[in-house]
Each structure stands twice: as structure tokens, then as C-alpha cells.
C-alpha positions in Angstrom: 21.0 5.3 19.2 20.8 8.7 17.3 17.2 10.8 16.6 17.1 10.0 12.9 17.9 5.8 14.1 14.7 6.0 16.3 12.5 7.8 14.1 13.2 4.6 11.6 12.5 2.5 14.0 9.2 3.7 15.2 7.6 4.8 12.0 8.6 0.8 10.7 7.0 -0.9 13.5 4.2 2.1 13.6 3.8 0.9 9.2 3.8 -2.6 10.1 1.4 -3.2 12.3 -1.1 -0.6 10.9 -0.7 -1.9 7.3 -1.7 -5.9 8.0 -4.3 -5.2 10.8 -6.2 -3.1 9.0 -5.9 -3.4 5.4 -3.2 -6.3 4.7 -5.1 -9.1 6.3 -8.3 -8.5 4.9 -8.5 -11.1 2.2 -7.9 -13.9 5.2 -11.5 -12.9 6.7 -13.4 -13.0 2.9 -14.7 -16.5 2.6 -15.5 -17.1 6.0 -17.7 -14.2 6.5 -19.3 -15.0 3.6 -19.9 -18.7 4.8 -21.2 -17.6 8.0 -23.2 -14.2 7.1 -24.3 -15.3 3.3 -23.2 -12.1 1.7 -21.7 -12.6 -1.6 -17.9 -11.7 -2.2 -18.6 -8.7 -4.4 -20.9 -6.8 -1.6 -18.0 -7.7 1.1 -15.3 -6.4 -1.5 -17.3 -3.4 -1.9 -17.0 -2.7 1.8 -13.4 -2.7 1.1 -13.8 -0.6 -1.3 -15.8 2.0 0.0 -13.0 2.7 3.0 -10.9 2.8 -0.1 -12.7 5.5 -1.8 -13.3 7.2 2.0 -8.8 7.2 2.6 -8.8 8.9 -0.8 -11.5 11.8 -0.2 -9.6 12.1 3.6 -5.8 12.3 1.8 -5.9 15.8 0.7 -7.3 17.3 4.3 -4.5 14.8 5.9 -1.6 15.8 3.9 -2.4 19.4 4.2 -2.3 18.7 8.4 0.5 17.0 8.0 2.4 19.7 6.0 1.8 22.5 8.2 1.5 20.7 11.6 3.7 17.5 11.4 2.6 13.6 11.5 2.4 12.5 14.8 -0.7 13.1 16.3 -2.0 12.2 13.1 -0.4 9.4 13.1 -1.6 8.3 17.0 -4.7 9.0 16.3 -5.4 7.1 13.7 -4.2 3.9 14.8 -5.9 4.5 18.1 -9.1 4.6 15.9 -8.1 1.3 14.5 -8.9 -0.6 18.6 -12.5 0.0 18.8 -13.3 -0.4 14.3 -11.2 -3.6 14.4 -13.3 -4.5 17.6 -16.9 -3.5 16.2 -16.1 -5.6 13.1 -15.7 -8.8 15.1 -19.2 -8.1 16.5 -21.0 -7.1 12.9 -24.0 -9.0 11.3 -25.5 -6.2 9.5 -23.9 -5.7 6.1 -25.2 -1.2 6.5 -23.1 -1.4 9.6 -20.2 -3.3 8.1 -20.1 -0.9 5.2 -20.0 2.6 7.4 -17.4 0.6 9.6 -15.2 0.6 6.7 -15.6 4.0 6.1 -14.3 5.0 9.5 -11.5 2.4 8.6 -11.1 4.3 5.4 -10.7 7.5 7.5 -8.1 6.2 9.8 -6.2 4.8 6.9 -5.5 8.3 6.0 -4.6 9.7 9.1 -2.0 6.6 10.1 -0.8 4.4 7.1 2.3 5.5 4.2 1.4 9.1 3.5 1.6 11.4 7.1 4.8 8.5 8.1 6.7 9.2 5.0 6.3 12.8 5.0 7.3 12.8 8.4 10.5 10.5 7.5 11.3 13.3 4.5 11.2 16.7 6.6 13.4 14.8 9.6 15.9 13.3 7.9 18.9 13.8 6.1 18.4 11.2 3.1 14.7 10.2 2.9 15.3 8.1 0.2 17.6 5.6 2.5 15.1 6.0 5.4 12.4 4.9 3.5 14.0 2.0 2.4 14.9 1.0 5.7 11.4 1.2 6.7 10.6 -0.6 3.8 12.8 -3.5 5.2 10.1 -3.9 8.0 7.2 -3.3 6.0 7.7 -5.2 3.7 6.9 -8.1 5.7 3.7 -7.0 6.3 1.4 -9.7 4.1 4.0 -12.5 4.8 3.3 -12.1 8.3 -0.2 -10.7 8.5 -2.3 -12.8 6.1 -0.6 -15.9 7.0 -1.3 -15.5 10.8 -4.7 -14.4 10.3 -5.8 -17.0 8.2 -4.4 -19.2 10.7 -6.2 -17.5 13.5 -9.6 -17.7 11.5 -9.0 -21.1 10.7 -8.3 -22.3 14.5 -10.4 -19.9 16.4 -12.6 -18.1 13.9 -12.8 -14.7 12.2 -14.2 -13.2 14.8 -12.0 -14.1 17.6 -9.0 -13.1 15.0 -10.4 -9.4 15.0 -10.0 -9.5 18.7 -6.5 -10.3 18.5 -5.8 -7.7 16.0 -7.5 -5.2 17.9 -5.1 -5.8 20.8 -2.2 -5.9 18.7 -3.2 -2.3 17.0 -2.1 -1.0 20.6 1.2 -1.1 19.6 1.8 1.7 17.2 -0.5 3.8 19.2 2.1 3.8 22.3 4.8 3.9 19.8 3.3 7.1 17.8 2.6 8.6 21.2 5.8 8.4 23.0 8.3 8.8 19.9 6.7 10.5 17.2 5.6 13.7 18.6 7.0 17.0 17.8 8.4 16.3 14.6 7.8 19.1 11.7 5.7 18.1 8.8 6.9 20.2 6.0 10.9 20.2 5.1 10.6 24.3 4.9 6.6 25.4 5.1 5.8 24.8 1.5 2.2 23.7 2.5 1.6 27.3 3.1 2.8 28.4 0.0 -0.4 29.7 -2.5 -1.5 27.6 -5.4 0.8 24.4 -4.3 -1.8 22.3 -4.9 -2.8 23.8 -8.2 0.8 23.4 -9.5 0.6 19.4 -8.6 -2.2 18.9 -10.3 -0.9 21.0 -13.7 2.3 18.6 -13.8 2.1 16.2 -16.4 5.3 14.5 -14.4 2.7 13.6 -11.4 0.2 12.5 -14.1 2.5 9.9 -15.6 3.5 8.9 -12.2 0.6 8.7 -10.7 -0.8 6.6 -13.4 1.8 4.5 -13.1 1.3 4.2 -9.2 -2.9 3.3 -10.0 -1.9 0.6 -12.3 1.0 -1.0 -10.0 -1.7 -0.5 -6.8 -4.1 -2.1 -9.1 -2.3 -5.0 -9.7 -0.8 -5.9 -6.4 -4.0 -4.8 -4.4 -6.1 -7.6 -6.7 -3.3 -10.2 -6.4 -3.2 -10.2 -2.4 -6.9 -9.8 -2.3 -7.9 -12.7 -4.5 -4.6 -15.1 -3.9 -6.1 -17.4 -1.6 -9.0 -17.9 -3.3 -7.3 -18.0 -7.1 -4.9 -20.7 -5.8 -8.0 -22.6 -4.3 -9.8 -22.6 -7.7 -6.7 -24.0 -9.1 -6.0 -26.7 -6.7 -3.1 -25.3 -4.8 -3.5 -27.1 -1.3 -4.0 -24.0 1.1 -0.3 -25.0 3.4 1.1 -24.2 0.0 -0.8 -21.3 -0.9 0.3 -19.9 2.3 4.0 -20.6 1.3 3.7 -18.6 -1.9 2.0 -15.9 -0.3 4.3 -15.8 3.0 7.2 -15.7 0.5 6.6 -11.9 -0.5 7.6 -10.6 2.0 10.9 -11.7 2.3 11.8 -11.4 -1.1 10.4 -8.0 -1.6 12.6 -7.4 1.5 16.0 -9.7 -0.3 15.8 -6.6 -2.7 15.4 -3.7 -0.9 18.5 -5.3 0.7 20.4 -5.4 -2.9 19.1 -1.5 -3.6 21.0 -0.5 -0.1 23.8 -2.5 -0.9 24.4 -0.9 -4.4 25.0 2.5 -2.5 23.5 6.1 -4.2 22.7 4.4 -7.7 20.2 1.3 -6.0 18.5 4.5 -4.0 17.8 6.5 -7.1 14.2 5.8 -8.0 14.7 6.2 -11.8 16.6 3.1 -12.9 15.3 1.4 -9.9 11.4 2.0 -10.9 12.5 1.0 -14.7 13.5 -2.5 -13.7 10.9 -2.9 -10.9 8.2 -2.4 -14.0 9.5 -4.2 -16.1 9.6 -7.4 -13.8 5.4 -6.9 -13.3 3.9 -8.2 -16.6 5.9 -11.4 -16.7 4.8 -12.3 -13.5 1.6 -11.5 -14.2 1.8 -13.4 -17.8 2.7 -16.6 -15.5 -0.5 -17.0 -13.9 -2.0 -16.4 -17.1 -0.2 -18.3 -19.6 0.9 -22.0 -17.2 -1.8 -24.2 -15.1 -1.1 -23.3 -11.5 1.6 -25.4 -10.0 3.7 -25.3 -6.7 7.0 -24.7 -8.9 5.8 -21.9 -11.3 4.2 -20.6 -8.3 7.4 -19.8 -7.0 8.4 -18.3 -10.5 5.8 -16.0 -10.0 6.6 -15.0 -6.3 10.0 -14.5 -7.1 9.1 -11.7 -10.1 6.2 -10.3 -8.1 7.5 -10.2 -5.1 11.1 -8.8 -6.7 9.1 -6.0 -8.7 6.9 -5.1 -5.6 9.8 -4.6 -3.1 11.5 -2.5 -5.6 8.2 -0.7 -7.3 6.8 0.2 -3.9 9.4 2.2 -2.4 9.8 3.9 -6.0 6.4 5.4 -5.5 7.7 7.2 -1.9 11.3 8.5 -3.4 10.0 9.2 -6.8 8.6 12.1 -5.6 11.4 13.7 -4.1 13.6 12.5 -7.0 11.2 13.6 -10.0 9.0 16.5 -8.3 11.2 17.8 -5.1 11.2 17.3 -1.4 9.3 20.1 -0.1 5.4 20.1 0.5 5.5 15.9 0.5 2.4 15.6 2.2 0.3 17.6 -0.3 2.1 16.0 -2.9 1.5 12.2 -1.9 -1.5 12.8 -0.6 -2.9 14.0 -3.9 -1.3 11.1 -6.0 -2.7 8.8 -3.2 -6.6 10.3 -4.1 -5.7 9.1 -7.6 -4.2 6.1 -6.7 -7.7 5.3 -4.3 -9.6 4.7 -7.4 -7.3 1.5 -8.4 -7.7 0.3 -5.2 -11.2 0.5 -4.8 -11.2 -1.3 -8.5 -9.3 -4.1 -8.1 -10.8 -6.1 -6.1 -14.4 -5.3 -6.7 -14.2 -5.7 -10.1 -12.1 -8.9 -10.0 -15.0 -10.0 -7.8 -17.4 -8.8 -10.0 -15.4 -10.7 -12.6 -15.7 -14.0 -10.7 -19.1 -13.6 -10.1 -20.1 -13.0 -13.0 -18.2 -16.2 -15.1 -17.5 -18.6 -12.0 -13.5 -18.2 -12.5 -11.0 -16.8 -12.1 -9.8 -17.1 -15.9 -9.7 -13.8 -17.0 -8.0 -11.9 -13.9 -4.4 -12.8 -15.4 -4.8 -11.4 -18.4 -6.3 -8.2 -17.3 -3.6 -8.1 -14.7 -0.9 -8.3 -17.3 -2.6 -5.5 -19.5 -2.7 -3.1 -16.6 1.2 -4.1 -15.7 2.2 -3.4 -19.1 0.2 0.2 -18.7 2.2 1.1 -15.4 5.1 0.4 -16.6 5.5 2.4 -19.8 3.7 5.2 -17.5 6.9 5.5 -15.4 9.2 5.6 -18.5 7.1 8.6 -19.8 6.9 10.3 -16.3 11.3 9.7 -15.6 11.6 11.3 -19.5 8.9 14.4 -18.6 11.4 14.9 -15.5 14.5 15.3 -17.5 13.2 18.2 -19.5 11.5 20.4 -15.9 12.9 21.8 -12.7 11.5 20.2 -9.6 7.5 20.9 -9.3 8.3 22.6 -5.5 11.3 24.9 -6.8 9.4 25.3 -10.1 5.5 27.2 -10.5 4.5 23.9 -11.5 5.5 23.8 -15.4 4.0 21.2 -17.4 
């Protein structure tokens, strides 16, 4: 098995595991700890939330580290963090506590999940873009495994006791980020050290457009897994079902990651791939908004969702190198990802906010769909911006 094989592997099942124990499966522990502690959905959202907000304020630090001294400590670190928070929120009753626990989580989210792995995967390979989407293979099972097996778990054993199990699990990408990501360089050539970097991201309009694109695609996908379960529920949807629809992401986010590789160099260049993956997002949006919720246009919209996130999210990883250049990755993630926190942290408190504040789940659909449409003309502007500039790390950062 060569290097570059093994470095796939281990940053996918590093990815994997990180992603649905501590962020992917959250929305599976939401009603019952409401049930059981009484606090409303909003204040355990905003929990959520505030780790959110805490990732975003850590990203810059993390990307610079990661730039100048490479990913894998980083990245073993901050899964091994992940043991004892996943562990200490099994045993919370205090909502203060549960709060600064998920701003440690936030922290750790930083150090171990997207940003330091992908920069890792684009200074120690040869085509980052194909890497990624091999690791994107694996991830991208991550809520069609997680959410369905920790629902299950809460539902047979209790939220608490799921914790537990997820805490043991986190082990996993600790030993693997140990033992086979060490040593690797951060930056592709040492364009973290390079002055006013930083300065020259943030002057680009090109990272504007994309990153707003990024936000409103986050936004979207970040409020639909957070508030499936419980939109299907108000609807009617039994929850075996539900689970289907849900379960089905995965693979089919995977089933066209699998075309892109198939269609060679043109299905791994971000630009027509982003296009399409856009364009999919407000139709599926418009079906939970326009149809009553049923089993069969259920499936219409996991097959548009899940089509438009398997393509959309490994756009927002090669879209960089494609539209802004490959050096300095870390800085440059890392600084679209503290844009990208502030979507996250809105979705799903102010969906909650929504729901608690008219009893339903009426209006999320529509406001989905708005937001979609948003994202999607954002990329278009940022893939025209591109044509007319020199990569932002070979460039002084034109705008």
C-alpha cells in the first residue's frame, strides 16, 4: 500500500468517526434530554451553537499551526479531547455545565474535524482534489451511520448510556492520528510564513463569494439534519421511516462522489461540479415546502439533497485550490470556516427559535429554500470573479 493510499485511509476513518460522535449525532440526543432535564430546545440548540461559535474563534490559531507545523498532533489531540467531553456530557444535569462543555467541544472541533485533515491531505499529495474525494467516500456516510445508530442507542439504552458508547468509539481516530499521521508537513511550500497572507484572504472578493456561498449551503444542511427527526415527527412520518430517509444521505451523497471519480479530471474540477451541486439545493428544499410530507416525496427530496450535498461539500475543500491556489490551505480554510461558523451557529437556533416561537415547523422550508437560492448564485459570482484573477497565494491578493 503506498504513503499517499494510507494517508487516505487514515484521515477517512480519522473524519468519520470524529464528525458523527461529536457533532453528526447530535440532533439524536435533542428531545430526550429535553424530556428528561426540561430545558427547552432553543437553550439545548444554543449549546450547539455556542461550540459552534467557540470552532470558529479557534480556526484561525488552528490553521496557522497547521500551516507552519503540520496536522497531526493537532489532529490526535483533539479527538483525544473528544473521550473525556463525550464522557462528561453523559453525566450533565446542569445546563452552565452543559454549555462550557460545548465550548471545549467547539475547541476540539477545530483542532480535529475538515480543516487541519484536509490541509494535511493538500501539502502530502499529488492531487488533493481526488484525495479528498476519496475521503469524502467515507465521510460521507457519517449521518447515515451516526444519527441512525445513536438514535437507536438512545432509544434502547438511553442518551446517556449512548454517550458512553461514543466515547469509547472516539478512541479510534486517536490511535489512528497517533500512529499514522505524524510527521506530515502542513504547508505545501511555507506560505503560512509568508507576511500579510492573511490580509490578502480577507481582501479577495473570490473568498467572499465563496465563502458566502459555503454559509448559506452550511446553513441549510446544518438545519435540515438538526431538525429532520423532529420535522418528519410533526408531519406524521413514522420514526422507522424517518430513519430511512435520513440513513439514505449517505449513500447517495456517496453514489455521486462515485460518478465525479468516474468522469475522470472534468468530475474533479470544482467549477461545473459546484454549479450543478447548487443548483440541485433549492428544489429540494422547495419539496418540503411546497407537498404534505409523505414517504415517497420524502425520497424525492433525499435524492436532490443528498445528490447536491455529496457534490456541494467536497466543492467547498477543492474550491480553494481550484479558485484561490494550493499553498497556505490551512489559513485559507480556516478563515472561510470562521465565516462559515456563524451559519452554523444560526441554523439551528434560529429554526428552534422559529418553532418555538409558532409551534411548527411551517416556515423552515421556505426559509431554507431562500437561503439555497442565495448560495447558489454566490458560487456562480465567486467561479466568474476567478476567471478574471491569478490565484490569491501566487497573486498579493488582488480583488
Amino acid at each position: 500500500m503506498t504513503s499517499e493510499r494510507r494517508l487516505v485511509i487514515a484521515v477517512a476513518i480519522h473524519q468519520l468517526i470524529c464528525w458523527g460522535t461529536v457533532y453528526s449525532s447530535f440532533p439524536a440526543f435533542l428531545a430526550p434530554m429535553e424530556a428528561e432535564l426540561g430545558w427547552s430546545r432553543a437553550a439545548i440548540a444554543g449549546a450547539f451553537s455556542t461550540g459552534l461559535l467557540a470552532s470558529g474563534i479557534a480556526a484561525i490559531p488552528a490553521g496557522r499551526w497547521v500551516d507552519r507545523h503540520g496536522s497531526g498532533g493537532l489532529l490526535t489531540l483533539g479527538a483525544a479531547l473528544g473521550v473525556p467531553l463525550l464522557v462528561a456530557w453523559s453525566l450533565v444535569d446542569s445546563l452552565v455545565l452543559f454549555y462550557a462543555l460545548w465550548i471545549a467541544i467547539g475547541i476540539s472541533h477545530a483542532m480535529c474535524l475538515t480543516d487541519p485533515a484536509y490541509a494535511l491531505v493538500a501539502a502530502n499529495t499529488r492531487d488533493p482534489r481526488r484525495a479528498i474525494t476519496h475521503i469524502s467516500f467515507v465521510t460521507g456516510f457519517c449521518t447515515a451511520i451516526f444519527l441512525p445508530f445513536g438514535a437507536l442507542l438512545v432509544e434502547n439504552f438511553g442518551w446517556r448510556a449512548a454517550l458512553l458508547v461514543f466515547a469509547g468509539l472516539q478512541l479510534v481516530p486517536v490511535v489512528v492520528a497517533a500512529t499514522m499521521l505524524r510527521g506530515l508537513r502542513g504547508s505545501l511550500s511555507g506560505a503560512a510564513d509568508r507576511p500579510g497572507l492573511l490580509r490578502a484572504v480577507l481582501r479577495n472578493r473570490v473568498f467572499w463569494a465563496l465563502t458566502v456561498a459555503a454559509c448559506g449551503q452550511v446553513f441549510v444542511g446544518s438545519g435540515v439534519m438538526f431538525h429532520m427527526l423532529p420535522f418528519l415527527d410533526e408531519r406524521g412520518l413514522a420514526l422507522g421511516l424517518a430513519l430511512v430517509i435520513i440513513a439514505l444521505h449517505g449513500p447517495i451523497q456517496v453514489a455521486s462522489r462515485l460518478v465525479l471519480v468516474m468522469l475522470g479530471p472534468r468530475g474533479l474540477d470544482s467549477r461545473p461540479v459546484g454549479l450543478f451541486g447548487f443548483l440541485l439545493l433549492p428544489p429540494a428544499m422547495a419539496v418540503l415546502a411546497v407537498t404534505p410530507t409523505s414517504f415517497g416525496l420524502m425520497l424525492v427530496f433525499a435524492l436532490l439533497f443528498g445528490i447536491s450535498g455529496g457534490l456541494v461539500n467536497i466543492v467547498r475543500a477543492t474550491a480553494i485550490v481550484d479558485l484561490l491556489g494550493r499553498e497556505g490551505y490551512g489559513q485559507i480554510s480556516a478563515a472561510m470556516s470562521t465565516g462559515m461558523v456563524l451559519s452554523r451557529i444560526a441554523a439551528p437556533l434560529s429554526l428552534s427559535l422559529l418553532w418555538d416561537r409558532a409551534g411548527n415547523y411551517d416556515a423552515m422550508p421556505w426559509l431554507l429554500t431562500g437561503v439555497a437560492t442565495v448560495a447558489g448564485l454566490a458560487f456562480l459570482v465567486a467561479v466568474l470573479w476567478a476567471r478574471r484573477q491569478p490565484p490569491l497565494t501566487t497573486a498579493s491578493g488582488t480583488s
